[in-house]
N, C-alpha and C positions, 0 to 999 in steps of 0.2 A: 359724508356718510362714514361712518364710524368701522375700523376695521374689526376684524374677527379676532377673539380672543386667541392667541397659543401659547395657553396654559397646558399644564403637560398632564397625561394621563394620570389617574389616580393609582398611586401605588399601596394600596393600604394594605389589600392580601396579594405583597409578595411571597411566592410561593419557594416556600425551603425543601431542599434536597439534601439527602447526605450519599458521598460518591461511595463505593463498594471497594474497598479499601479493609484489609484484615490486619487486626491488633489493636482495633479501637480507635485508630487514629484517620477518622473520618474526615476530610475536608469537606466543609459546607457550601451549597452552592447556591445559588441567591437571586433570582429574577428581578430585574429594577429596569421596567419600561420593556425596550429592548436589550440592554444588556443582560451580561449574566457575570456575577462575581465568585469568585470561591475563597474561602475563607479557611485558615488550620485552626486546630482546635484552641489556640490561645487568640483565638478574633484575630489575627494580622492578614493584611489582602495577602494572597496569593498569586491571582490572577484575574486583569478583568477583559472581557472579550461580546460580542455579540454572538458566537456560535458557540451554546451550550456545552457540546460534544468533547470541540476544543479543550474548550474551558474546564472539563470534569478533567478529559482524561490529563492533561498537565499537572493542573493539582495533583491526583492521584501519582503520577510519578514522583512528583514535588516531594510530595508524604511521602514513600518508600524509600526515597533516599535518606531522606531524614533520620 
């Protein structure tokens, strides 16, 4: 008998955020499955993490020091 596929969740509408960061310099954050990625405004990861929160508020630091 034939096993069960595990093929992974359809990612097609990963859902984009942009963090609350003042001066324009918004880091982007990025749903893929379970994870969450955030991204600076020239596309370079940042950071990637399963907890959202994490994830934002780091970027967001990341960017301020910048």
């Amino acid at each position: 008998m034939p096993r069960a596929s595990r093929k992974g969740k359809d990612n097609g509408n990963a859902q984009l955020h942009e963090g609350s960061v003042p001066g324009g310099k918004q880091p982007t954050i990025v749903e893929r499955g379970k994870k969450f990625a955030a991204y600076d405004k020239n596309g370079r990861l940042i950071i990637l993490g399963y907890v959202r929160k994490i994830v934002q508020d780091y970027a967001n630091d990341r960017v301020r020091q910048s």
